[in-house]
N, C-alpha and C positions, 0 to 999 in steps of 0.2 A: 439662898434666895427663896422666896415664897412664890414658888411660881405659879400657882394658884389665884394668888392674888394679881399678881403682874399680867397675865392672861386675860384676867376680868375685866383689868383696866386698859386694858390693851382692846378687848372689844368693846367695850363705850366708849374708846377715842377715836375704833376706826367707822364707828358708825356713820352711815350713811355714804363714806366712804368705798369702803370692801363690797363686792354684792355676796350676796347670803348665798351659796349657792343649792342646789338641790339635790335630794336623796333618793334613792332607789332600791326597791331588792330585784334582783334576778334570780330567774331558776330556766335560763336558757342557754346555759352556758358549757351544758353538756357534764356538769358537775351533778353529785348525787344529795345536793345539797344547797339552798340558796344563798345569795351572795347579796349581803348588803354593800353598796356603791353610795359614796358621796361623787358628785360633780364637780371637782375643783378645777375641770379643763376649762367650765362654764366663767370661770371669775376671771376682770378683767387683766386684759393683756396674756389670757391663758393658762394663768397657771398662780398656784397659790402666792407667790411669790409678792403678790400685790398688799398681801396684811403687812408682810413685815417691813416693807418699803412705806408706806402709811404711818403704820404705828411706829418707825425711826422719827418721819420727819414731824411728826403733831406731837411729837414728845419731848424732842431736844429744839434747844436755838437753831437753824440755818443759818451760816455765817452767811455773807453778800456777794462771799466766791462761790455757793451754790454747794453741788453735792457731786460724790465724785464715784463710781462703785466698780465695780470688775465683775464678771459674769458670765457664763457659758451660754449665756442668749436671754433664760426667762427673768434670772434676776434685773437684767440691765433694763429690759424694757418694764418690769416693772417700776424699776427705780423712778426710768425716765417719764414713766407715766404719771406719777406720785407728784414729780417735781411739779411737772407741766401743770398736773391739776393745783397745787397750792402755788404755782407763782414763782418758783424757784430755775433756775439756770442748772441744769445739768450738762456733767462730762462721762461718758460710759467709756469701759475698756470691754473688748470683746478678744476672746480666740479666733483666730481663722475658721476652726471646726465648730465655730456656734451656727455655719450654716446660709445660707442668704434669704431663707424666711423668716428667720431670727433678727439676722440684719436689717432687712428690712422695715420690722416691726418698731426694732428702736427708731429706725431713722425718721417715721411718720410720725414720735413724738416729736419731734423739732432738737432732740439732744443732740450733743456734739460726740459725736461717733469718733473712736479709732478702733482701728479692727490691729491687732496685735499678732504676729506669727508665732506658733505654738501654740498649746495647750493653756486652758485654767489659770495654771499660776503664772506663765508669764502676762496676763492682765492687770492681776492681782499685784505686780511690782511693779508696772508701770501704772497703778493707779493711784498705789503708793508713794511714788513718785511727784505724781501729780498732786497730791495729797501736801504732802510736804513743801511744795512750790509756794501752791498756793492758798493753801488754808484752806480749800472745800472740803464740805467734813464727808466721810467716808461711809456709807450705805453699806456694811458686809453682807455677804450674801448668803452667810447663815452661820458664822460664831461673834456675834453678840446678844447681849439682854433683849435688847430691843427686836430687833429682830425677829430672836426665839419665841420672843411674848407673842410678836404679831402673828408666827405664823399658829403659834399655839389655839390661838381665836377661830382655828378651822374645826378644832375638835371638839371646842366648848360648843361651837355655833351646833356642831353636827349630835350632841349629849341634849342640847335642845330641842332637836330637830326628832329625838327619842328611838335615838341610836340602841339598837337590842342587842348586837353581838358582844361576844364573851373575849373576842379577839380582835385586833385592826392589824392589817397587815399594810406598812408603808415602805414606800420607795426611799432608799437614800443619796443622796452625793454626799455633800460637804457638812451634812446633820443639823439643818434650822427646822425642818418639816420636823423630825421624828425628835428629835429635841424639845419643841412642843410639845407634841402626842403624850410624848412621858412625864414632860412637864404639869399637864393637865389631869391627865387619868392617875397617875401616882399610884399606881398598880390595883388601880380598881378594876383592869383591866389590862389584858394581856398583850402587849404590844409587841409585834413581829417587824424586823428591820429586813428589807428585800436589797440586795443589790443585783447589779450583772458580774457576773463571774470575771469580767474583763476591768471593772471601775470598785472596788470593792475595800474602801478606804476604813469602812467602819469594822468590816469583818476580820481584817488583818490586824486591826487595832488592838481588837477585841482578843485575838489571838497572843499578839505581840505583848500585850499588858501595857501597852502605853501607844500612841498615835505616832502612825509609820507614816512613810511617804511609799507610797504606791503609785504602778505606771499604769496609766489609764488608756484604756481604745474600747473597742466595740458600737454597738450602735446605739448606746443613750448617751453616749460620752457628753456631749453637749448638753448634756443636764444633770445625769450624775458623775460626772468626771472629775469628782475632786483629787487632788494628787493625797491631802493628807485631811485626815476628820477631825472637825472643831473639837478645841477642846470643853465647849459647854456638851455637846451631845455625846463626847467618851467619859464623863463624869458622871454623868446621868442612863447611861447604855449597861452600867456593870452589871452582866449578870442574866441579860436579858437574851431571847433568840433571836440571832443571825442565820439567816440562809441566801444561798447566790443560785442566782437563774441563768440559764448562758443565751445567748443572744435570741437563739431559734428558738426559746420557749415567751421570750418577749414579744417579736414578730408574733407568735403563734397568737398571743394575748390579744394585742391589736389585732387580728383579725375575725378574732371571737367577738370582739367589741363590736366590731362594723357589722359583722354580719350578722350577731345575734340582737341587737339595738338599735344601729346605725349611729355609733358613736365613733369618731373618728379624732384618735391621741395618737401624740407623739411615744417614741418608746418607752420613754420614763416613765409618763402615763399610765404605761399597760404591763409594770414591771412590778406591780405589788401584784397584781391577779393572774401574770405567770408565775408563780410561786405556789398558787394553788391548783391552776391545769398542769404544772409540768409533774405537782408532786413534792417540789423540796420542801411546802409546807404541806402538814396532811394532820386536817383538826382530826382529832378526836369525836367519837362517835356522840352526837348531840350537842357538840361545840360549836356555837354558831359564832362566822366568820364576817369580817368588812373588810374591802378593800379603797384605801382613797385614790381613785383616780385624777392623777396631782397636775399632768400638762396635756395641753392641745396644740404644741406650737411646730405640727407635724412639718415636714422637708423631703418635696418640694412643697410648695402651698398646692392644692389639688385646685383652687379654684382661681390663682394668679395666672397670669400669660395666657 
């Protein structure tokens, strides 16, 4: 696939749609070296999750049963936001552990919520399910084309935006964000896959020579909790650097954020920029670094109740 192309067109059809989000360097961050920051907490519903849910539904038919997606909290409410904004009936499946600001979020689009006990994939099979009932078509939450194109439009927008660094460091779950990234850049630049030590689907993959099923916990699980890595993002990953951050250096991140910015993400968020306070990623001298800061959809809501 030409995913250069698919990208392009993926950001001319989610235009006006997506909001553009904005850029930053830092050099507060107690690093000896600054950090280019995209804002993708800023885009709506919190988190990038918004291009690929867009760029699904302005690209394919919507049948009249609407649309149907499974999610660890930010896919769904994107999904749901997508629908709501083009006119479409949504059904979201959510895990338990997606949280109740998570829950939340979807349930103010107007979608038809069920919250699912377990983990990720039991969403994902009962969405399935619903899938096949009734013919709503299916929203993944990051291994399809479509999808991967829309979330791909973060890093064209941010190449626009006249992005310097020689490296992007991103966050993964289920592999639609960094699926993207490599999609786009096509080793024009150097792309770094971050997980948590505890959800780390891509890294064992990567290990395994083909995609495993891994057991997921820690504290981003709810966004990168995938049990097993798309197979568009282990086809396009070969070869590339993986490193895993363990929980306390994610916390540590998020709190560098708030305090040296006042920027305030959820841990997934702040899981590609642990990777370079805690050390598992360590540029090289004059290597200049980005990291995308990918969710906001922090738990509890600090400003609910």
């Amino acid at each position: 696939m030409n995913w250069k192309h698919e990208i392009s067109a993926a950001a001319e059809r989610i235009d006006g749609y997506a909001q553009v989000t904005p850029v930053m360097e830092s050099r507060a961050l107690r690093l000896d070296y600054p950090v280019e920051m995209k804002l993708e907490h800023m885009q709506h519903t919190g988190s990038f999750k918004a291009r690929g849910a867009f760029n699904t539904l302005l690209s394919l038919d919507v049948p009249e049963a609407g649309v149907v997606a499974a999610s660890g909290g930010n896919h769904g409410a994107a999904a749901a936001y997508a629908a709501q904004t083009l006119g479409h009936p949504a059904k979201i499946f959510v895990p338990e552990l997606a949280g109740p600001s998570k829950i939340a979020l979807i349930e103010q689009t107007g979608a038809d919520l069920s919250v699912v006990a377990g983990e990720y994939a039991n969403a994902l099979t009962q969405a399935q399910v619903y899938e096949n009932a009734t013919g709503a078509m299916q929203i993944h939450a990051y291994d399809a084309p479509a999808t991967v194109a829309g979330q791909g439009t973060c890093f064209a927008e941010w190449e626009a935006q006249s992005l310097k660094a020689d490296t992007v460091l991103v966050a993964v779950g289920g592999g639609g964000l960094i699926a993207g990234a490599l999609g786009w850049f096509q080793g024009a630049r150097k792309v770094v896959a971050v997980e948590p030590e505890t959800s780390c689907a891509l890294n064992a993959a990567l290990q395994a020579g083909e995609p495993v099923d891994v057991a997921v916990s820690g504290i981003a699980a709810n966004a990168l909790g995938a049990r097993r890595i798309g197979s568009i993002c282990f086809d396009l990953a070969q070869g590339m650097t993986s490193v895993l951050v363990p929980d306390a250096a994610i916390a540590q991140a998020q709190d560098k954020l708030w305090r040296a910015h006042r920027i305030l993400v959820e841990p997934a968020g702040a899981a590609a920029l642990a990777a370079l306070l805690s050390g598992a990623y360590q540029p090289e001298p004059g290597e200049k670094v980005a990291v995308l800061i990918c969710g906001g959809n922090i738990s509890p809501d600090p400003l609910q109740g």
